[in-house]
C-alpha positions as semicolon CSV with decimal commas, in nm:
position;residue;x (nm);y (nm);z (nm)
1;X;10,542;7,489;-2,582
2;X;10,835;7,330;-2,380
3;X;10,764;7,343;-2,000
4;X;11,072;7,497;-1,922
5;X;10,962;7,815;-2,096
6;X;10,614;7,844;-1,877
7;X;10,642;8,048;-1,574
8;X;10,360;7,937;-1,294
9;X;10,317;8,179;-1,010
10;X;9,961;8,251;-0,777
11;X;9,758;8,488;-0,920
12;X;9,871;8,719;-0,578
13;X;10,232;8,675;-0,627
14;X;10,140;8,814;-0,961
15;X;9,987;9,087;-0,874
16;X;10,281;9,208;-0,640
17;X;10,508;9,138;-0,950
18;X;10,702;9,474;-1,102
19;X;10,628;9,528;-1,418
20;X;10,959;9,569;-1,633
21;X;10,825;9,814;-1,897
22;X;11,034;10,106;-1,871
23;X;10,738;10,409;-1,828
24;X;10,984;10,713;-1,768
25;X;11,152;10,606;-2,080
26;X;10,801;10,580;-2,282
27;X;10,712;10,911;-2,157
28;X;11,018;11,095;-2,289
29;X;11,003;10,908;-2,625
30;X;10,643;10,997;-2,704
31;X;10,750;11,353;-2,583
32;X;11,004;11,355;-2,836
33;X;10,870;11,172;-3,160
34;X;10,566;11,220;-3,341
35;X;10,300;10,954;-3,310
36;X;10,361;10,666;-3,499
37;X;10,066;10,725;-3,805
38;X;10,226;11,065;-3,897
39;X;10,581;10,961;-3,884
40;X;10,664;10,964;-4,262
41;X;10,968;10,709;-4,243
42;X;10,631;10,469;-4,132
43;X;10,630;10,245;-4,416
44;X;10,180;10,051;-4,483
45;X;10,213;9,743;-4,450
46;X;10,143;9,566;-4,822
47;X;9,845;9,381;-4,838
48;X;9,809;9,073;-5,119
49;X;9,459;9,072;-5,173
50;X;9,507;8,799;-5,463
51;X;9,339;8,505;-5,342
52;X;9,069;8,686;-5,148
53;X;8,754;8,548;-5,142
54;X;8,426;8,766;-5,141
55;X;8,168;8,692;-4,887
56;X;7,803;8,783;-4,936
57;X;7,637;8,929;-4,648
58;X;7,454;8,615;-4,517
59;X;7,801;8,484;-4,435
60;X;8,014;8,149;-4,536
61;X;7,848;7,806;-4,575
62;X;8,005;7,592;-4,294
63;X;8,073;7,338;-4,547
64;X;8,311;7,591;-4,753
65;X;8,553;7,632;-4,486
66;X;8,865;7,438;-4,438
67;X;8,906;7,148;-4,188
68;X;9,117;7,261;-3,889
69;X;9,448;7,091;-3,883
70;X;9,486;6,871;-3,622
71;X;9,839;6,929;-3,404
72;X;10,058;6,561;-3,362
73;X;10,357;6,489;-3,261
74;X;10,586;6,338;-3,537
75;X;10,914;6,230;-3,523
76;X;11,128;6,216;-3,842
77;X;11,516;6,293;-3,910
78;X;11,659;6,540;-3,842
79;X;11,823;6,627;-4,182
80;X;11,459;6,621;-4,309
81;X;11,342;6,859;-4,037
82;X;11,642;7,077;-4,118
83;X;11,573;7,127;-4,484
84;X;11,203;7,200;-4,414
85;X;11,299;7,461;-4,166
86;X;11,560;7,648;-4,371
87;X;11,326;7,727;-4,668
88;X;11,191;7,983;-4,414
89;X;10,840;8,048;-4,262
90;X;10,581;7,797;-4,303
91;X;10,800;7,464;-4,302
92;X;10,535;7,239;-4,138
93;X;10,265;7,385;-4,397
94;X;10,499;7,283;-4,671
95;X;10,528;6,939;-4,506
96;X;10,174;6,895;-4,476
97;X;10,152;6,986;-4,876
98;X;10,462;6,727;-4,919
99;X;10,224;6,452;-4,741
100;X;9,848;6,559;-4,903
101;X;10,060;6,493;-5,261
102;X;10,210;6,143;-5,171
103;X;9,824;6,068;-5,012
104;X;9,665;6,190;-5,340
105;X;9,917;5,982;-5,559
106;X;9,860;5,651;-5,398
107;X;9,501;5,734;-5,359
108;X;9,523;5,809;-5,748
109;X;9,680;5,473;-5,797
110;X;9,410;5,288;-5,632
């Protein structure tokens, strides 16, 4: 997060600060519409429960779950950033996959 998008106040000029959620408004909504579960144009989300795993009641073995990532700063061009970012939602995922395969190659090659 870039500093120029953090906001630092006191914790009393906080509490003195307006809020800017619009409660009149709120009120005369809920008023007016039905709550949000029996609103039929409210569309469930759709779950992919493909690649869940099942979990037996004593829990996972710490040594089955995945190794946090570990945040870096990297610095590469910025036509390669570009093309990771426009195929959409999980870009630096893709570019972590992109790395593990070149690691496992030369790994593979000895």
């Amino acid at each position: 997060m870039s500093d120029d998008t953090i906001t630092r106040m006191s914790l009393d000029r906080t509490r003195r600060q307006k809020g800017q959620t619009d409660w009149e408004r709120v009120r005369r909504e809920a008023e007016q519409d039905a709550p949000l579960a029996d609103d039929p144009a409210f569309d469930e989300p759709e779950w992919d429960f493909a690649r869940a795993v099942f979990v037996e009641a004593g829990g996972l073995d710490p040594h089955d779950l995945p190794e946090a990532k570990k945040a870096i700063s990297l610095r590469v061009d910025r036509d390669v950033l570009d093309f990771f970012r426009s195929q959409g939602k999980g870009y630096q995922t893709r570019m972590n996959a992109v790395l593990r395969a070149y690691m496992e190659a030369v790994e593979k090659k000895g």
